[in-house]
C-alpha positions in Angstrom: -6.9 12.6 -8.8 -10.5 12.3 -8.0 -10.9 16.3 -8.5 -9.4 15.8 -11.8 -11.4 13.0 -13.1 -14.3 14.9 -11.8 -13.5 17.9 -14.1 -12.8 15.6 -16.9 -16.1 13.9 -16.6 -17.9 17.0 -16.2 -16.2 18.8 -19.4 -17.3 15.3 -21.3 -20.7 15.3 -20.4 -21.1 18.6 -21.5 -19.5 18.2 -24.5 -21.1 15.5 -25.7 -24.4 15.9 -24.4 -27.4 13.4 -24.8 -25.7 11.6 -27.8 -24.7 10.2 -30.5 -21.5 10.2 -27.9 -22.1 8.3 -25.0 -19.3 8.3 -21.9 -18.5 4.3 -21.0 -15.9 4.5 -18.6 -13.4 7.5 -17.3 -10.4 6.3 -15.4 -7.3 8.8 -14.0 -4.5 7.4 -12.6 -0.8 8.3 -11.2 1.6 6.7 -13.4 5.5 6.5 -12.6 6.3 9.7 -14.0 3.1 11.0 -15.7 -0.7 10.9 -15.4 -2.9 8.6 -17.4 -6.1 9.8 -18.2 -8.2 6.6 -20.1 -11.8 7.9 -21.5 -13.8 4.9 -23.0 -16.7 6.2 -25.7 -18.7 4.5 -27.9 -22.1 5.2 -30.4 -25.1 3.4 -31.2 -23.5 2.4 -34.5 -19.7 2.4 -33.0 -17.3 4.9 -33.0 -14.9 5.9 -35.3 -11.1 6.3 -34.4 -11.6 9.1 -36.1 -14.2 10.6 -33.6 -11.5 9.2 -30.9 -8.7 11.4 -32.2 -11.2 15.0 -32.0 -12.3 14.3 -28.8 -8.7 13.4 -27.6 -7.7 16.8 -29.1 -10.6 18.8 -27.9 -9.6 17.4 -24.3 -6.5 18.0 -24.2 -6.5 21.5 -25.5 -9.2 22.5 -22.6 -6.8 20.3 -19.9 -4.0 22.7 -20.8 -5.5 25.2 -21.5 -7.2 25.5 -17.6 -3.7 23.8 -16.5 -5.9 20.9 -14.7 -2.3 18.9 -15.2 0.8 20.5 -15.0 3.1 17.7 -15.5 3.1 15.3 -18.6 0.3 13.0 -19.1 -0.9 10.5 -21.6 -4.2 10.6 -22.6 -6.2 7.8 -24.0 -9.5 8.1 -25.7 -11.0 4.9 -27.4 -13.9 2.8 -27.7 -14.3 -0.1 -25.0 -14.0 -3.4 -26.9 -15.9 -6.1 -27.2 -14.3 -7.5 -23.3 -16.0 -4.4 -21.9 -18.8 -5.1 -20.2 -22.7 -3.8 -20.9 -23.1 -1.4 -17.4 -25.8 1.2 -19.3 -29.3 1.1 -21.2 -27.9 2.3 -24.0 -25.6 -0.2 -24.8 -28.3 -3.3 -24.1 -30.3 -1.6 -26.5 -27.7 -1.7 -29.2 -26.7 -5.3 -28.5 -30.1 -6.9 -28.9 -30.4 -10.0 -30.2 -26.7 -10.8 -30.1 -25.7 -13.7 -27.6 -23.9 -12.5 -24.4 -22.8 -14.1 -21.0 -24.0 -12.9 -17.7 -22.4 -13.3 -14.3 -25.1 -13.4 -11.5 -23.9 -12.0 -8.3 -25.2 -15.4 -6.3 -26.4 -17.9 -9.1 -23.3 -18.8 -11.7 -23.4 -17.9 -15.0 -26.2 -17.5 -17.9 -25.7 -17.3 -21.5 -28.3 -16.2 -24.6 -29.7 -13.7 -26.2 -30.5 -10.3 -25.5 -34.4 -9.9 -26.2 -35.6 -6.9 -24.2 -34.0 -4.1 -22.0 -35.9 -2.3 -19.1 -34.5 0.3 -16.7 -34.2 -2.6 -13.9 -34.2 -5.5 -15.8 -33.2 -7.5 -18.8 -34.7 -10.0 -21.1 -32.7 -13.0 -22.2 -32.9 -15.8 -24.4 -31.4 -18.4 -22.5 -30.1 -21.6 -23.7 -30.3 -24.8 -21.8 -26.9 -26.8 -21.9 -26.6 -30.7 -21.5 -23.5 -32.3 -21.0 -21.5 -29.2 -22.9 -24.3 -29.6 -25.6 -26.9 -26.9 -26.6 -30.3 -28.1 -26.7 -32.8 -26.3 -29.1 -35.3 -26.0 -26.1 -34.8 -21.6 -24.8 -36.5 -19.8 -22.6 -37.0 -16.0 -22.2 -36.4 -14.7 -18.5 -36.1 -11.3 -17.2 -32.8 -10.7 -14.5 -33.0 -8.3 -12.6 -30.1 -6.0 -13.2 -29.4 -5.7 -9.4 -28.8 -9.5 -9.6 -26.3 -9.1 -12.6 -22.6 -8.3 -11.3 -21.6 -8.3 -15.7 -22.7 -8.7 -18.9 -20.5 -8.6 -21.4 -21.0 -9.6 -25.2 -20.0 -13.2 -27.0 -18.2 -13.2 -30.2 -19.3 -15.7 -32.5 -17.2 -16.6 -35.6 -20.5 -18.5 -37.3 
């Protein structure tokens, strides 16, 4: 499988290039009786299901057409969802100012804003919590992304 996900992710990154289409996640698995090959895109301004169902027949064509699978196979092409978490600079940029929750790899849990993205770090707006209350005192602090094990965005029904 890992020589077929490699050829997937290859003929992805060339076909989308440097954008609007960014590649989230690529997963290939063995199923019971057929393959399952889950691609996970997205945009700067979100992606259509319509974009979804050309790239799903663009890839498909090209996987039968070189025969990379030559048993049945469900392929699933789709943006990630709002539970997927933030891994690339991309999509920190397109989420900032909008409140998320980050895991720390040692220190618990952090939740605010995102204010600034850098190529090892990340700026957030952090909100200080008293007895299950937010207080209106924040503070900015940079995290290291290496310290970060997710980020992942908050929905907020206000």
């Amino acid at each position: 499988m890992g020589d077929l996900s490699e050829k997937i992710r290859e003929w992805l990154l060339a076909y989308v290039g440097d954008g609007p289409i960014f590649l989230v996640d690529l997963q290939v698995s063995q199923g019971g009786k057929r393959s399952l090959v889950t691609i996970l895109v997205d945009t700067l301004e979100g992606i259509s299901i319509d974009e979804c169902a050309l790239l799903s027949r663009k890839l498909a064509h090209h996987i039968e057409e070189n025969v990379w699978i030559e048993e049945a196979y469900n392929l699933e092409v789709s943006s990630p969802g709002l539970d997927f978490p933030l891994t690339q600079g991309w999509q920190f940029q397109k989420n900032l100012g909008r409140k998320v929750k980050v895991w720390m790899k040692k220190e618990g849990q952090v939740e605010g804003a995102i204010l600034a993205y850098k190529e090892d770090s990340i700026e957030i707006l952090t909100e200080k919590t008293l007895k299950h209350r937010v207080i209106v005192a924040k503070e900015s602090t940079w995290f290291p992304l290496a310290d970060i094990d997710k980020i992942k965005v908050q929905v907020s029904f206000q």
